[in-house]
N, CA, C and O atoms as CSV, one atom per row, in Angstrom:
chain,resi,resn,atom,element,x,y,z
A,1,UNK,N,N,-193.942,76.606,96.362
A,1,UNK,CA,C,-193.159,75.831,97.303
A,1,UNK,C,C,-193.705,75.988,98.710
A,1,UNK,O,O,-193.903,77.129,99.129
A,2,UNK,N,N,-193.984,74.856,99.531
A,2,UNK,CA,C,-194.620,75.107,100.567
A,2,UNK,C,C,-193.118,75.431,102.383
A,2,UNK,O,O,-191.922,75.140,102.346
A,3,UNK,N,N,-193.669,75.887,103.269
A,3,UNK,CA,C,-192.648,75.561,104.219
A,3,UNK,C,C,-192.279,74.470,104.789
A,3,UNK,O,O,-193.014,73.503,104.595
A,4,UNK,N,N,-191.350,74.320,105.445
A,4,UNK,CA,C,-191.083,73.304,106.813
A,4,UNK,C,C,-191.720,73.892,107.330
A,4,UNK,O,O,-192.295,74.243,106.300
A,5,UNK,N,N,-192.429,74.602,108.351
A,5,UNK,CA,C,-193.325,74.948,109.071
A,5,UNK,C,C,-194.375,74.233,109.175
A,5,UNK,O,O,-194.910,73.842,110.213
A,6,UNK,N,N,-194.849,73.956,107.528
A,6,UNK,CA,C,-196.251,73.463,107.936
A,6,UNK,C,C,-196.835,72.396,108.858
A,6,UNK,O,O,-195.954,71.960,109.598
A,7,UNK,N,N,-197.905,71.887,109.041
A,7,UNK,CA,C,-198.129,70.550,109.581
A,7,UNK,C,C,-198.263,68.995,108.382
A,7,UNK,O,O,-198.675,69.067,107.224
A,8,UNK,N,N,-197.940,68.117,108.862
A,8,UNK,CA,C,-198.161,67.415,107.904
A,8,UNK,C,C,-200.218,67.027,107.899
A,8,UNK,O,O,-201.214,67.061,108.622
A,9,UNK,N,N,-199.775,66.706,106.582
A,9,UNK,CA,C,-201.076,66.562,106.148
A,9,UNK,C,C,-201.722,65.161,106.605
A,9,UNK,O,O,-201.043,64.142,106.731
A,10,UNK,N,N,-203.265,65.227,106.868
A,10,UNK,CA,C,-204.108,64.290,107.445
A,10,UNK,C,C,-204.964,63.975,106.375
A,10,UNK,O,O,-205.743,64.675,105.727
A,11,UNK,N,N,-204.484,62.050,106.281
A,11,UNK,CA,C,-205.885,61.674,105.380
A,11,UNK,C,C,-207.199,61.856,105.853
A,11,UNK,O,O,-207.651,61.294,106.850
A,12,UNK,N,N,-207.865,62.719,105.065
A,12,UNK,CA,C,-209.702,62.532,105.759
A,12,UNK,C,C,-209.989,61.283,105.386
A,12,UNK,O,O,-209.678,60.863,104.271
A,13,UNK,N,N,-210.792,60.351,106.542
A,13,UNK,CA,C,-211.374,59.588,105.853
A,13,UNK,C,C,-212.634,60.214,106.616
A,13,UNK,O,O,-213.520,60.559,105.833
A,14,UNK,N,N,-212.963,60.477,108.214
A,14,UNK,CA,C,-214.427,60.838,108.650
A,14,UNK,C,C,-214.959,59.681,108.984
A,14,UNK,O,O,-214.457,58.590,108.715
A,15,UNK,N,N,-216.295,59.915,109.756
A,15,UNK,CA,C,-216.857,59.111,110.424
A,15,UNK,C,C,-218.176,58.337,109.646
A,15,UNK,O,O,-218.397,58.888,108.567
A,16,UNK,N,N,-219.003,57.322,109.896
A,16,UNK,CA,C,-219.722,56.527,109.264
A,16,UNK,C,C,-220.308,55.697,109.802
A,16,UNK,O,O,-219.592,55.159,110.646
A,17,UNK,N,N,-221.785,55.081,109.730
A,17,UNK,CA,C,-222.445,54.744,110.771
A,17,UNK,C,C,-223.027,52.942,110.424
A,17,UNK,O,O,-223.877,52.517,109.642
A,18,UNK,N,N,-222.420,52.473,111.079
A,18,UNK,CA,C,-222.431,50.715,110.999
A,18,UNK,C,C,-223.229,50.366,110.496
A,18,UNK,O,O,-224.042,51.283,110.609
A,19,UNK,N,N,-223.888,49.242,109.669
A,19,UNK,CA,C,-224.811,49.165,108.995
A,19,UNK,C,C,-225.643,48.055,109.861
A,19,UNK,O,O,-226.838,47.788,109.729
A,20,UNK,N,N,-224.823,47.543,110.673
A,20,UNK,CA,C,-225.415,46.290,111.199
A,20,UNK,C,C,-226.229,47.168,112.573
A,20,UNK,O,O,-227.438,47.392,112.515
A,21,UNK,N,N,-225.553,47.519,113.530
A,21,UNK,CA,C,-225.822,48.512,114.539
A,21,UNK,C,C,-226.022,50.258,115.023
A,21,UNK,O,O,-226.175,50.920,116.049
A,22,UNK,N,N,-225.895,50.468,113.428
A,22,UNK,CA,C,-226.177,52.349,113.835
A,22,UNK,C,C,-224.847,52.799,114.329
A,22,UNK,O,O,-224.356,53.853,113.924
A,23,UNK,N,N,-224.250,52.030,115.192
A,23,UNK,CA,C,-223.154,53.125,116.128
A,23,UNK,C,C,-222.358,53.572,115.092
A,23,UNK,O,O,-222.282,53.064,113.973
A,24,UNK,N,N,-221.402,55.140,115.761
A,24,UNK,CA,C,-220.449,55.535,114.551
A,24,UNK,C,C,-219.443,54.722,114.719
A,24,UNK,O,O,-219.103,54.164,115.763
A,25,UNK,N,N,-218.734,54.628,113.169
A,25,UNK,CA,C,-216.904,54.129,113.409
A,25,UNK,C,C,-215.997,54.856,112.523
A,25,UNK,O,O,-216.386,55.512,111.556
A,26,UNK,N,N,-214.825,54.727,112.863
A,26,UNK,CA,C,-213.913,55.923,111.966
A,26,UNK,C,C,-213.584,54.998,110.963
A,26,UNK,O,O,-213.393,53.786,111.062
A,27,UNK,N,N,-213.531,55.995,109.639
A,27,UNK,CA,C,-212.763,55.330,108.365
A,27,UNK,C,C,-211.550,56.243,108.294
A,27,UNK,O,O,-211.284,57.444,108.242
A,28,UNK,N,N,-210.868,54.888,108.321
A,28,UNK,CA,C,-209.620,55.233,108.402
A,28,UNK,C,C,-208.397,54.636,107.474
A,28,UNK,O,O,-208.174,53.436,107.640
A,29,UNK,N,N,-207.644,55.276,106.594
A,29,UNK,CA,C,-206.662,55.088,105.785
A,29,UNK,C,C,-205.518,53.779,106.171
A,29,UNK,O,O,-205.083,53.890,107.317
A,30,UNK,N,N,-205.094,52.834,105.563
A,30,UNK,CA,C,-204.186,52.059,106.077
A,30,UNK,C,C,-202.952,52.534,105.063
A,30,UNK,O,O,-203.106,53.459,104.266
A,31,UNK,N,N,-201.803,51.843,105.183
A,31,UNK,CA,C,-200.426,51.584,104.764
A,31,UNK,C,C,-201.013,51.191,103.031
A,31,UNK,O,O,-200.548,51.712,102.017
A,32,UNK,N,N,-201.921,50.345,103.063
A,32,UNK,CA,C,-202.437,49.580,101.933
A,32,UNK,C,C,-202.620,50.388,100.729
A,32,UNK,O,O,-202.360,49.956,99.606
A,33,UNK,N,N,-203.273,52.101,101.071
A,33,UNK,CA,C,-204.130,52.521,100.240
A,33,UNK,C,C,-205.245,51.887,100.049
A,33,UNK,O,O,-205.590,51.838,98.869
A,34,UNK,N,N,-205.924,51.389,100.797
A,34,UNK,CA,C,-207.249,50.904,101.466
A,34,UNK,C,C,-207.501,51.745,102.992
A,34,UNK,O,O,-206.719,52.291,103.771
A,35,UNK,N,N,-208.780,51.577,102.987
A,35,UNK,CA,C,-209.314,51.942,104.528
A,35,UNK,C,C,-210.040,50.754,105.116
A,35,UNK,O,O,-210.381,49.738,104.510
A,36,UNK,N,N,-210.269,51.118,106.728
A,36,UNK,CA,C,-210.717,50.335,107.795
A,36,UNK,C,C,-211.348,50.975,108.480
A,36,UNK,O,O,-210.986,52.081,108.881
A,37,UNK,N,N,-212.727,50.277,108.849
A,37,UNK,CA,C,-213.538,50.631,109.780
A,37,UNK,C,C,-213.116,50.641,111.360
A,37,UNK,O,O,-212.991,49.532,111.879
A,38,UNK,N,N,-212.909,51.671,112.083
A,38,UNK,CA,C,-212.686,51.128,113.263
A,38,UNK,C,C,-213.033,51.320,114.436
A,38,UNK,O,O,-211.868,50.940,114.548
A,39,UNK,N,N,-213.464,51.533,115.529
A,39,UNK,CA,C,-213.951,51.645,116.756
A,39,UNK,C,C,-213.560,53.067,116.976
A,39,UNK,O,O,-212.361,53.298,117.134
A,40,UNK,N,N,-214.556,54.208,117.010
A,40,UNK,CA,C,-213.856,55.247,117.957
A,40,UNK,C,C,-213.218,55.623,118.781
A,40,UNK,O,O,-212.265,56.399,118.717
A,41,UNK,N,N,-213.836,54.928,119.975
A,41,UNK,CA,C,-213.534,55.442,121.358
A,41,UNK,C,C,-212.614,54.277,121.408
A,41,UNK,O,O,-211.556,54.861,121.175
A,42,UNK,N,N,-212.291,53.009,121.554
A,42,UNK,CA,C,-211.384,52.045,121.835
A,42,UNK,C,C,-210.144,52.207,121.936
A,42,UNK,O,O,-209.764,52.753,120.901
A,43,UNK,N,N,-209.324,52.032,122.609
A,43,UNK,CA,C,-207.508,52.442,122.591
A,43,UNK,C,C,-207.154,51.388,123.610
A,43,UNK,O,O,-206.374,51.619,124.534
A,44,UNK,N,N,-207.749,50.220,123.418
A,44,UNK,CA,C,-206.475,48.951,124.446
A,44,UNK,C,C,-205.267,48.927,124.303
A,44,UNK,O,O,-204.812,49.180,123.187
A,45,UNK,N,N,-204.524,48.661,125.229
A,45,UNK,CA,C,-203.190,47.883,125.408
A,45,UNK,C,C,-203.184,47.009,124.739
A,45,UNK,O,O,-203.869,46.029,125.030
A,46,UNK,N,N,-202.117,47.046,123.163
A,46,UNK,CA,C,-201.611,46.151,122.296
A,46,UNK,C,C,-201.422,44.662,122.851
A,46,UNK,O,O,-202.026,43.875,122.122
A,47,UNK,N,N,-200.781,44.042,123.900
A,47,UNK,CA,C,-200.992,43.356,124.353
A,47,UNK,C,C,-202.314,42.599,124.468
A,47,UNK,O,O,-202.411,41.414,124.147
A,48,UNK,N,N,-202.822,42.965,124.704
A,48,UNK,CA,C,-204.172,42.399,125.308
A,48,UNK,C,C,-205.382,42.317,123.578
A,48,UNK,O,O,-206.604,42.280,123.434
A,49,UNK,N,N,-204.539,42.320,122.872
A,49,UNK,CA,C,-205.727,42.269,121.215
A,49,UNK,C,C,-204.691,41.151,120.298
A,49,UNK,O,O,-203.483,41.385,120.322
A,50,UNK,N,N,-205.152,40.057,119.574
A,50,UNK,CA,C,-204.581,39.085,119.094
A,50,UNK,C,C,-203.414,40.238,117.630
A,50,UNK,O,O,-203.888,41.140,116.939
A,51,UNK,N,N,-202.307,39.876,117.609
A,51,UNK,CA,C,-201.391,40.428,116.842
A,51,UNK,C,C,-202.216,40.944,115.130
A,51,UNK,O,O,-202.002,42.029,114.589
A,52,UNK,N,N,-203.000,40.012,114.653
A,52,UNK,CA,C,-203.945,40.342,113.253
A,52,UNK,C,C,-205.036,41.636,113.524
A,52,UNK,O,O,-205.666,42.364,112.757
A,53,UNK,N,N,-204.945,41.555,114.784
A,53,UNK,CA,C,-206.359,42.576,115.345
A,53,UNK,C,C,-205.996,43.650,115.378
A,53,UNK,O,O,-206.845,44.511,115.147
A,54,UNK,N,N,-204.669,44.061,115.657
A,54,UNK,CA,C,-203.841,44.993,116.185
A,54,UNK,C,C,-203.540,46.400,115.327
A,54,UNK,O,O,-202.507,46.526,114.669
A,55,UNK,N,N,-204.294,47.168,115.389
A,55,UNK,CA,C,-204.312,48.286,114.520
A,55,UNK,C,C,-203.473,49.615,114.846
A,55,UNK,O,O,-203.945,50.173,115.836
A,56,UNK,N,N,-202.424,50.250,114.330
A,56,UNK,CA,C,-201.549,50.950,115.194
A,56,UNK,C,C,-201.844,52.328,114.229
A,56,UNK,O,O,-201.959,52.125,113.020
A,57,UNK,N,N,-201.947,53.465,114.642
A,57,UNK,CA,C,-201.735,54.921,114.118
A,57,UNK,C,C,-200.680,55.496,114.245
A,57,UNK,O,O,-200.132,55.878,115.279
A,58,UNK,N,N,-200.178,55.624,112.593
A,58,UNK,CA,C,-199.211,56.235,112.172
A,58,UNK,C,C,-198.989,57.914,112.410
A,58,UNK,O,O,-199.861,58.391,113.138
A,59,UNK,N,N,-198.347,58.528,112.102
A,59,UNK,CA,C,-198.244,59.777,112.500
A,59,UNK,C,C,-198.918,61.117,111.490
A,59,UNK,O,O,-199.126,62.258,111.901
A,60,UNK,N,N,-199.204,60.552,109.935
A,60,UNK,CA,C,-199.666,60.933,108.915
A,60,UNK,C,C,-201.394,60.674,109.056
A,60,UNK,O,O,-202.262,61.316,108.464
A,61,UNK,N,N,-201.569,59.698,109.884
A,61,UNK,CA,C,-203.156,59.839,110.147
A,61,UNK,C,C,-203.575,58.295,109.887
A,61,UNK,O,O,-204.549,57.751,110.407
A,62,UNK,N,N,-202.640,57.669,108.964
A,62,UNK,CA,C,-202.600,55.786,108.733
A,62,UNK,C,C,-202.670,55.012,109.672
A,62,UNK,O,O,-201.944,55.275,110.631
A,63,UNK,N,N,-203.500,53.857,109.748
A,63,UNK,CA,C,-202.897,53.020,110.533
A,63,UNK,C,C,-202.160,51.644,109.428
A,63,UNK,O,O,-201.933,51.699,108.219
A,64,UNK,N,N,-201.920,50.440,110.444
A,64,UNK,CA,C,-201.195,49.975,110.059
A,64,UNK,C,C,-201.349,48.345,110.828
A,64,UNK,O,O,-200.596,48.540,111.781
A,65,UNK,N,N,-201.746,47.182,110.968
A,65,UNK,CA,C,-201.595,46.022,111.308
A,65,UNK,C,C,-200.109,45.953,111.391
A,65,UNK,O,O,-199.183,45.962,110.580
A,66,UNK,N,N,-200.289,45.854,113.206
A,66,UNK,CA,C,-198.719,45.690,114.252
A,66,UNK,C,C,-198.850,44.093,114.945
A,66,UNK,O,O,-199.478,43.718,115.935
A,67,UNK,N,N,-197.842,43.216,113.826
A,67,UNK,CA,C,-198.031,42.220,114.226
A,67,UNK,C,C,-196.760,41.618,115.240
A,67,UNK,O,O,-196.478,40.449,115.500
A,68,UNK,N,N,-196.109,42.914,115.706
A,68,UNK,CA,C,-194.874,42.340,116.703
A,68,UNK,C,C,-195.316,41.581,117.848
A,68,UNK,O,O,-196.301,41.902,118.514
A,69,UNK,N,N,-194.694,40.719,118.046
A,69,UNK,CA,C,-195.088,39.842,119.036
A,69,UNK,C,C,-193.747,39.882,120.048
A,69,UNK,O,O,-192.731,39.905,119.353
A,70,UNK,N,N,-193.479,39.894,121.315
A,70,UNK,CA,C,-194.731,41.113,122.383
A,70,UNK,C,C,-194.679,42.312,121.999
A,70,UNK,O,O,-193.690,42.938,121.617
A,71,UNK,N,N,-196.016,42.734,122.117
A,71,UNK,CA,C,-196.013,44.518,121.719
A,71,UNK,C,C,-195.360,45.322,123.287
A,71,UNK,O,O,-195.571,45.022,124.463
A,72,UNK,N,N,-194.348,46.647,122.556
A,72,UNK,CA,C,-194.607,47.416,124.184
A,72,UNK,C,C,-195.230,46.941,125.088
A,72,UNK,O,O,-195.901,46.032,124.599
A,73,UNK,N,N,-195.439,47.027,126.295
A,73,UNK,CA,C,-196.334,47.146,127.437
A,73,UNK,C,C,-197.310,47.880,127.504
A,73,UNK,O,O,-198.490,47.655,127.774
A,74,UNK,N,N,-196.532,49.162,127.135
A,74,UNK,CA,C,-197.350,50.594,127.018
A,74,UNK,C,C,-197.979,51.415,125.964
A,74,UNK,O,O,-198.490,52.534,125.918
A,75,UNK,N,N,-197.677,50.111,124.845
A,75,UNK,CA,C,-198.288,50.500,122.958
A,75,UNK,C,C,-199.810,50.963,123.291
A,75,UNK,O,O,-199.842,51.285,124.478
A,76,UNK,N,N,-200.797,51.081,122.818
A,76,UNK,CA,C,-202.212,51.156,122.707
A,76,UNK,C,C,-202.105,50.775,121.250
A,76,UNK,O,O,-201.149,51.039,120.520
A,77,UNK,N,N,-203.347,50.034,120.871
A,77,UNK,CA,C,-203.686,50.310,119.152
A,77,UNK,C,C,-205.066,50.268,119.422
A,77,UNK,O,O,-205.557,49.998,120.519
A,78,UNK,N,N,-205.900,50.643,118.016
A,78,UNK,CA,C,-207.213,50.660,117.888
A,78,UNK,C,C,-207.801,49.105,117.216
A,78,UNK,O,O,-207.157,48.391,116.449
A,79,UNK,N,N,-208.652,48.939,117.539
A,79,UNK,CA,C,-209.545,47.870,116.553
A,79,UNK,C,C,-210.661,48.012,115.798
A,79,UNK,O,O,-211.183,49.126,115.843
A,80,UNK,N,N,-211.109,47.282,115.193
A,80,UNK,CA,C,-212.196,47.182,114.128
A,80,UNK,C,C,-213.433,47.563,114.500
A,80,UNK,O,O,-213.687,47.601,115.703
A,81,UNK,N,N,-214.024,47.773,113.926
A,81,UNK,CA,C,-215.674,48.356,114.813
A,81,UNK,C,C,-216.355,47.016,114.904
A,81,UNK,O,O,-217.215,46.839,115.766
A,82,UNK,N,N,-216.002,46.026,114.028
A,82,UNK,CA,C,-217.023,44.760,113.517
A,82,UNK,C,C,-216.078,43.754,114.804
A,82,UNK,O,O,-216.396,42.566,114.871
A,83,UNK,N,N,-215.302,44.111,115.472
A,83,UNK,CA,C,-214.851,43.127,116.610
A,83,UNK,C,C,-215.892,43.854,117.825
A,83,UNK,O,O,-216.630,43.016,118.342
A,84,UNK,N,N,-216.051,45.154,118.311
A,84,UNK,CA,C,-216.744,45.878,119.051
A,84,UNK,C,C,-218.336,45.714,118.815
A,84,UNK,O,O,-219.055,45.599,119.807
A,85,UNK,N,N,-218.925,45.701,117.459
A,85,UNK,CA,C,-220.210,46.065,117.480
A,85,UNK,C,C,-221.597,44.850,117.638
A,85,UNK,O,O,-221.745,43.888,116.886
A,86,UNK,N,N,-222.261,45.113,118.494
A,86,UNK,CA,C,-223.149,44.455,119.573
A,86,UNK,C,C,-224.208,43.835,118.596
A,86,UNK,O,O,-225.160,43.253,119.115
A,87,UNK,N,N,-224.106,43.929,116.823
A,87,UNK,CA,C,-225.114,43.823,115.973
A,87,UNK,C,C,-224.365,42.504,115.368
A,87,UNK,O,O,-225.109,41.822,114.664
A,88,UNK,N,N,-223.106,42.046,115.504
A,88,UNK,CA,C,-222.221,41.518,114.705
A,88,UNK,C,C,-221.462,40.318,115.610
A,88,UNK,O,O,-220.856,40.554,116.655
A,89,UNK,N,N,-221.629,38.872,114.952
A,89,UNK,CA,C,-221.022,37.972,116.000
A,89,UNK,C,C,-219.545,38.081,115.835
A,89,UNK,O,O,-218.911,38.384,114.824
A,90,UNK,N,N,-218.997,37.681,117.385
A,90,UNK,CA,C,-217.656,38.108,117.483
A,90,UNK,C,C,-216.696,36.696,116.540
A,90,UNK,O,O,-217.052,35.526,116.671
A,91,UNK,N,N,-215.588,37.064,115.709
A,91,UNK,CA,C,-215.267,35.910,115.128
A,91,UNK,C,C,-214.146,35.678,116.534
A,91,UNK,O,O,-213.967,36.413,117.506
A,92,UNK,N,N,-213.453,34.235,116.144
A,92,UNK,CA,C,-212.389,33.465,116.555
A,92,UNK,C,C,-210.979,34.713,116.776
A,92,UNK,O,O,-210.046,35.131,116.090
A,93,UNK,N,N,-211.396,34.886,117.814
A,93,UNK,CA,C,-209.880,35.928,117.715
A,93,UNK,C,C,-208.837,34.943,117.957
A,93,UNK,O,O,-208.006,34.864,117.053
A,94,UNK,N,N,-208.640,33.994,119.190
A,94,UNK,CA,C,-207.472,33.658,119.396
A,94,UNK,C,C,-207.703,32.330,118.954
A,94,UNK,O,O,-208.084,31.628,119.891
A,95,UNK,N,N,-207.581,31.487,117.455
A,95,UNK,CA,C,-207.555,30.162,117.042
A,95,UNK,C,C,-206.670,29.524,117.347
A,95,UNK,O,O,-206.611,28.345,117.000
C-alpha cells in the first residue's frame, strides 16, 4: 500500500529530435492515451493560439486540447513543434 505522501506520478514520455529540422521537442502524453510532439521552450498566452492549437498541461504530466473560447487572459498552453519548426510549412491556423 503506498502513502498520501507520495507525489503523483509523471508520464515519461522524454525528449526527441524533429525529423524535418533536428531541433528537440517534448513527447508528451495526451487525455487520448496517445502522445504529441510539442515545442519545448514555447508557453504563449492561450489567447493568442487558434482554440485546435491550444495545448494545456494537466497536473499528472498530460496535456489536453483547450478549446474554450475565450481562454483566461492569463492561461499559457504549449503547441506543437510542427507549428514552430523552421523545416516544416506553417498550415492554415486561422481558416
Amino acid at each position: 500500500m503506498g502513502t498520501s505522501e507520495e507525489e503523483p506520478r509523471r508520464l515519461g514520455g522524454g525528449r526527441t529530435r524533429c525529423l524535418f529540422c533536428g531541433l528537440l521537442q517534448d513527447r508528451v502524453a495526451t487525455l487520448d492515451q496517445d502522445w504529441v510532439l510539442l515545442e519545448p521552450t514555447m508557453h504563449p498566452p492561450a489567447h493568442t493560439v487558434p482554440a485546435e492549437h491550444r495545448w494545456i498541461e494537466l497536473s499528472d504530466g498530460r496535456v489536453t486540447v483547450h478549446g474554450v473560447c475565450p481562454p483566461d487572459q492569463f492561461q499559457r498552453c504549449r503547441i506543437e513543434h510542427r507549428l514552430a519548426c523552421p523545416a516544416q510549412q506553417l498550415p492554415d491556423l486561422w481558416p
